[in-house]
C-alpha positions in Angstrom: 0.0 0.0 0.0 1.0 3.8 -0.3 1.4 5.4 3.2 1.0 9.2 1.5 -1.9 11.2 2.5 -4.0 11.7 -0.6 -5.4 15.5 -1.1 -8.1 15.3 0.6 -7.1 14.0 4.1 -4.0 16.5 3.8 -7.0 19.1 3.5 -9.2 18.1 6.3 -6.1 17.3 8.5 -4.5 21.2 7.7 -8.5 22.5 7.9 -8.9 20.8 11.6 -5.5 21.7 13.0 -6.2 25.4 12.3 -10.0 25.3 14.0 -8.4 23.6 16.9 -5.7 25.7 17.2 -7.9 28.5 17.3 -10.9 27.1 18.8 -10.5 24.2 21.5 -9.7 25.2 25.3 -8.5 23.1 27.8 -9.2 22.5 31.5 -6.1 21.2 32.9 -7.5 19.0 35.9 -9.9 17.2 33.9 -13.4 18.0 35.0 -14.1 20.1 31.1 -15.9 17.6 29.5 -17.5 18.3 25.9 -15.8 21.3 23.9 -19.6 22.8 21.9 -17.4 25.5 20.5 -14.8 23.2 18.5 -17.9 21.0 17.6 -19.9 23.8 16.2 -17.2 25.2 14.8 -16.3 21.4 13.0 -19.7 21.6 11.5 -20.0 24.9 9.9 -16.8 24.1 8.3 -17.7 21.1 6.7 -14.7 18.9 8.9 -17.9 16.4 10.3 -20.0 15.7 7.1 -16.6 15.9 4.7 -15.8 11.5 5.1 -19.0 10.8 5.1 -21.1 9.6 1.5 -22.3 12.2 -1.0 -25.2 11.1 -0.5 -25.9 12.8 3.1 -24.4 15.8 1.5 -20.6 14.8 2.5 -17.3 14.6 0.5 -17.8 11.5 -0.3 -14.6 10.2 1.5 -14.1 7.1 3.9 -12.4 6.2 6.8 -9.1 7.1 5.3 -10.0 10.5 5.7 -11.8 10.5 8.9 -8.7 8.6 10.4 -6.9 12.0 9.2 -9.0 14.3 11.2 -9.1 12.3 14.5 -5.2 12.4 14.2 -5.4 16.3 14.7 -8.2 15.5 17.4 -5.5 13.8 19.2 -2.6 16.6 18.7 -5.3 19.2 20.2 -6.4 17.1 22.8 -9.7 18.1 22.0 -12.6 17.3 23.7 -14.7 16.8 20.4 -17.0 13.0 20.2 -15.7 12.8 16.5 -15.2 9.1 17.1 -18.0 7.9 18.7 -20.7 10.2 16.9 -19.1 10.4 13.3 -16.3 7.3 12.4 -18.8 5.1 14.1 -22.7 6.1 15.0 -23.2 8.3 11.8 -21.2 6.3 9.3 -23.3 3.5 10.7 -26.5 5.4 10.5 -25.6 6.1 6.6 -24.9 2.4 5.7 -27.7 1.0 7.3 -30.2 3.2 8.4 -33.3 4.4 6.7 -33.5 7.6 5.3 -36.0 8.7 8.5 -33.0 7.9 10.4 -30.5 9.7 9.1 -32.7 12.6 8.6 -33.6 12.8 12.1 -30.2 11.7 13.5 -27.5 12.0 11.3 -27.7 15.7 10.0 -27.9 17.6 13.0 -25.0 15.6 14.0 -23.1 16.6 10.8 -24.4 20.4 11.6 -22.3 20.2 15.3 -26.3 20.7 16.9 -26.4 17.0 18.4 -24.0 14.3 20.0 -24.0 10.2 19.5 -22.4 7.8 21.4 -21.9 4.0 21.2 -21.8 1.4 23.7 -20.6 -1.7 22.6 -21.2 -4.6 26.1 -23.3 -5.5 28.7 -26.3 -5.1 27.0 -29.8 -7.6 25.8 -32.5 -7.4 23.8 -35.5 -9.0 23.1 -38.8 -7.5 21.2 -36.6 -4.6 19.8 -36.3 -3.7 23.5 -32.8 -3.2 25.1 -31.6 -3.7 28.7 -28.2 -3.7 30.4 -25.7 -1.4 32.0 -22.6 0.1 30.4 -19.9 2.1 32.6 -17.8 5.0 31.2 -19.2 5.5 27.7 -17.1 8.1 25.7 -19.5 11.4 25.7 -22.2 10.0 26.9 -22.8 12.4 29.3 -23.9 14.7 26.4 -25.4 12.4 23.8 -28.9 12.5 22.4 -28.5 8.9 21.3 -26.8 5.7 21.9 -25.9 3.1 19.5 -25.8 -0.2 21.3 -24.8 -3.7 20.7 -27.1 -6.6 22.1 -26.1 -9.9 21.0 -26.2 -9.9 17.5 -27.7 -6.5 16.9 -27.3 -3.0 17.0 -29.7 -0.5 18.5 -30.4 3.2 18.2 -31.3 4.5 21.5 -33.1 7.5 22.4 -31.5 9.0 25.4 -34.7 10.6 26.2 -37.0 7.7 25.6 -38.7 5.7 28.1 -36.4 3.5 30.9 -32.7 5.3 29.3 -30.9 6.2 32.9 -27.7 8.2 32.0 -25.7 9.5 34.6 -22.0 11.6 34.0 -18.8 10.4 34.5 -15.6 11.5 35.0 -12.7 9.7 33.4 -8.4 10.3 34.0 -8.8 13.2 31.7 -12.3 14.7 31.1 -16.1 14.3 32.5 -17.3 13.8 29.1 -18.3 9.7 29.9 -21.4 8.5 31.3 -23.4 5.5 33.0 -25.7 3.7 30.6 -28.3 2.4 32.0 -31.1 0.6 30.1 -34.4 -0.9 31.4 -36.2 -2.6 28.6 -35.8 0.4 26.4 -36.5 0.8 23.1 -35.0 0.8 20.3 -34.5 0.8 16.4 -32.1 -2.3 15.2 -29.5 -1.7 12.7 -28.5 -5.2 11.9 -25.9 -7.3 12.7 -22.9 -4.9 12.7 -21.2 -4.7 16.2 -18.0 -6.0 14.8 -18.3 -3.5 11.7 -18.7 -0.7 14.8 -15.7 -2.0 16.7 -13.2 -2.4 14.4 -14.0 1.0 12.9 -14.0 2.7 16.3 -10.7 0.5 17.1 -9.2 2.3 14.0 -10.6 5.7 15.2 -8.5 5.1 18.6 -5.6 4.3 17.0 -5.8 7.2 14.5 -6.1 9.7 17.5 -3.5 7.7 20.0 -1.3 8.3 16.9 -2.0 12.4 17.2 -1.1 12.2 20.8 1.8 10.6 21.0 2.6 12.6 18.2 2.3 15.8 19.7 3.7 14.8 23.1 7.2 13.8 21.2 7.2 17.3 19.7 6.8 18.8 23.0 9.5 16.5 24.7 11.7 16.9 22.1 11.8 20.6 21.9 11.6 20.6 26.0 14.8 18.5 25.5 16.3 21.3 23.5 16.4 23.7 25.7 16.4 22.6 29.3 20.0 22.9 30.7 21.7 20.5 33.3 25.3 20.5 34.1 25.7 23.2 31.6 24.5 21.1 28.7 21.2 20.7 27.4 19.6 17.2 28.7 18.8 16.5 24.6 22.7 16.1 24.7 22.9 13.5 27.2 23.2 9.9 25.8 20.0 8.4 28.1 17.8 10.8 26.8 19.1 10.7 23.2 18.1 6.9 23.6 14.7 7.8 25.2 13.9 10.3 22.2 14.8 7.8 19.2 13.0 5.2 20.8 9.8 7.2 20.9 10.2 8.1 17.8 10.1 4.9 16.7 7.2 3.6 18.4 5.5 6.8 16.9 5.7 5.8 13.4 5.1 2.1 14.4 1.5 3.5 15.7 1.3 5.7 12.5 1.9 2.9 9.8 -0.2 0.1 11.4 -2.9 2.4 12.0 -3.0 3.5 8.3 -2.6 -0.2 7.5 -5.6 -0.9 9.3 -7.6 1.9 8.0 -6.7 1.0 4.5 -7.4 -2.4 4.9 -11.1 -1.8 5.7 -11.7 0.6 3.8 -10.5 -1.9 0.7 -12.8 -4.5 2.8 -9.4 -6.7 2.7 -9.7 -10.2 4.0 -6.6 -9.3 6.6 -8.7 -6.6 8.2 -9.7 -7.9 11.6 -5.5 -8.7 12.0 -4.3 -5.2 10.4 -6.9 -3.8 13.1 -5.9 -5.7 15.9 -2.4 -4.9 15.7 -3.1 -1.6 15.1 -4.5 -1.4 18.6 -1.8 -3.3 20.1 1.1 -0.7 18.9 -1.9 2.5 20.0 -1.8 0.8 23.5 1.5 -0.3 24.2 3.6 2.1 22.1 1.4 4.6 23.5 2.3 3.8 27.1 5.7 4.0 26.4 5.9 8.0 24.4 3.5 8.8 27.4 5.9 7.7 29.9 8.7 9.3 28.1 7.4 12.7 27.8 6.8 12.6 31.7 10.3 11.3 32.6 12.3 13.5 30.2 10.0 16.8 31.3 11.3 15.6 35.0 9.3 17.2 37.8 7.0 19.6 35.5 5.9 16.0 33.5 3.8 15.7 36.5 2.2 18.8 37.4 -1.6 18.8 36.1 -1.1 22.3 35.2 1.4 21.8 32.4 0.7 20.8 28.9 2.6 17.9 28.7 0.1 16.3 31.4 -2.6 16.6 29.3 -1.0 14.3 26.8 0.1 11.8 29.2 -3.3 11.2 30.4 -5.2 11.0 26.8 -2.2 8.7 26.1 -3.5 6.5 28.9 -7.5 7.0 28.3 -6.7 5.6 24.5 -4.4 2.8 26.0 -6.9 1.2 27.1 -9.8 2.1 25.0 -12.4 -0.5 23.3 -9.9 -3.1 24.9 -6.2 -3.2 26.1 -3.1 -4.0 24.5 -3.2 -7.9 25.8 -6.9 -8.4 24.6 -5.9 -7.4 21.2 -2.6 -9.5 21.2 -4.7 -12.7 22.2 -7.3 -11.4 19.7 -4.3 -11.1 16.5 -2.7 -14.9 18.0 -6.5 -16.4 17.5 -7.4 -14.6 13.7 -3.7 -15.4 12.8 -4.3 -19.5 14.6 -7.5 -19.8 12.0 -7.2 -22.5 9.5 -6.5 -20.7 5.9 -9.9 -21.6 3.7 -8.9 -23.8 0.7 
């Protein structure tokens, strides 16, 4: 495969760092939750409905794409539900919901008015209604609508319907999450596509893990530049020069198995589920590692919750162990990989 951007993804990614950079604010000790000004903003500039088919009024681009904007997500630390309401509720809601659907639920998303979040376990369903309990849901403490997966189906959920209990959250870095709770709610199945959800938001993950520790190497980097011990700056010393290169590498291990994956389903490849799965297991593990970096190199200010690089550290942590940690996924590649090869 070709790992260059293509036009469009260079677009949206340039187009979203400069909204960020202008728009998204940051509360240091992680009790901001969901950023209304960077998501408006994201819709009246087209960013949300640009990956998404032409026929919903988007640009007609794919996952590629949206993989390209949640990367720039990730380097702003922003507090935007990009993942869980576009790469994964609204592209669902375009491939298999009805046109009432998508009118009702998908455009105001696309306009930055309304926020959807997905919930993948704990839940049942029986008569199209849906019951079950699912902790820390990304956003859902704002949503106006849950996707979630019972057995082998996938609901819409009205958050304001009858027997929907959402409660906030706080996670490490925001008080964006919620407490799903569902008492033989109702709700409008989408088919059997939990795993298309998953590995799509597994992607997502990855795509803005890959921002993050992106970002957080710039900052250690130039930090490393300038701060002086001994006379020398500590970019100088040997240990650190190690440190550095080493981050480095794991950041373009995240960035190339992450487009891997992307690319892989967006081509529906037959290697998908692995490309995806590995993917995750560089996001988490590699992750750790930059995080861990940045915080040792910055010395005492890597751990003051008022300083920039702490913010970074504790997305980096969040998306570690996000739709399932690096272990899961390694037993998860070792059984795809253990399959018998069709003949």
């Amino acid at each position: 495969m070709d790992f260059t951007p293509s036009e469009a993804s260079a677009d949206l990614a340039a187009l979203t760092r400069r909204l960020l950079a202008d728009k998204a604010t940051h509360d240091p000790h992680g009790t901001g939750g969901f950023d209304t000004v960077s998501w408006t903003a994201l819709g009246q500039a087209g960013v949300l409905d640009a990956a998404l088919p032409s026929s919903l009024g988007g640009g007609g681009f794919g996952l590629l794409e949206q993989c390209a904007v949640l990367t720039e997500i990730g380097r702003a630390v922003a507090a935007v539900p990009y993942l869980p309401s576009i790469t994964m509720a609204a592209s669902a809601l375009a491939g298999f919901g009805t046109p009432e659907l998508v009118d009702r639920w998908v455009l105001p998303v696309l306009r930055g008015e309304r926020v959807l979040a997905v919930a993948l376990s704990g839940f049942t369903a029986s008569g199209g209604r849906v019951s079950g309990t699912q902790t820390a849901v990304p956003f859902g403490a704002f949503a106006h609508g849950f996707l979630v997966a019972a057995a082998d189906e996938v609901f819409l959920v009205d958050a304001a319907a009858e027997g929907v209990s959402v409660r906030p959250q706080q996670t490490v870095d925001h008080a964006d999450a919620c407490l799903l709770e569902l008492s033989d709610a109702p709700g409008v199945s989408l088919g059997d596509i939990g795993e298309w959800l998953r590995l799509r938001g597994t992607a997502g993950v990855c795509a803005q893990q890959l921002g993050v520790v992106e970002r957080a190497l710039e900052l250690t980097a130039a930090y490393a530049a300038e701060r002086k011990q001994f006379d020398h700056v500590i970019g100088g010393f040997q240990a650190v020069r190690q440190r550095l290169a080493d981050a480095y590498l794991d950041v373009e291990a995240v960035r190339l198995t992450t487009l891997q994956a992307a690319w892989q389903l967006s081509s529906d490849a037959p290697a998908a589920s692995e490309a995806v799965a590995t993917a995750k297991f560089w996001a988490a593990e590699a992750g750790h590692r930059v995080a861990h970096t940045a915080v040792h190199v910055h010395g005492g200010v890597g751990i003051d919750v008022d300083h920039v690089v702490h913010r970074y550290f504790a997305a980096a942590k969040r998306l570690e162990f996000q739709l399932g940690a690096a272990t899961h996924q390694l037993r998860t590649l070792g059984d795809l990989l253990a399959r018998p090869t069709p003949s």
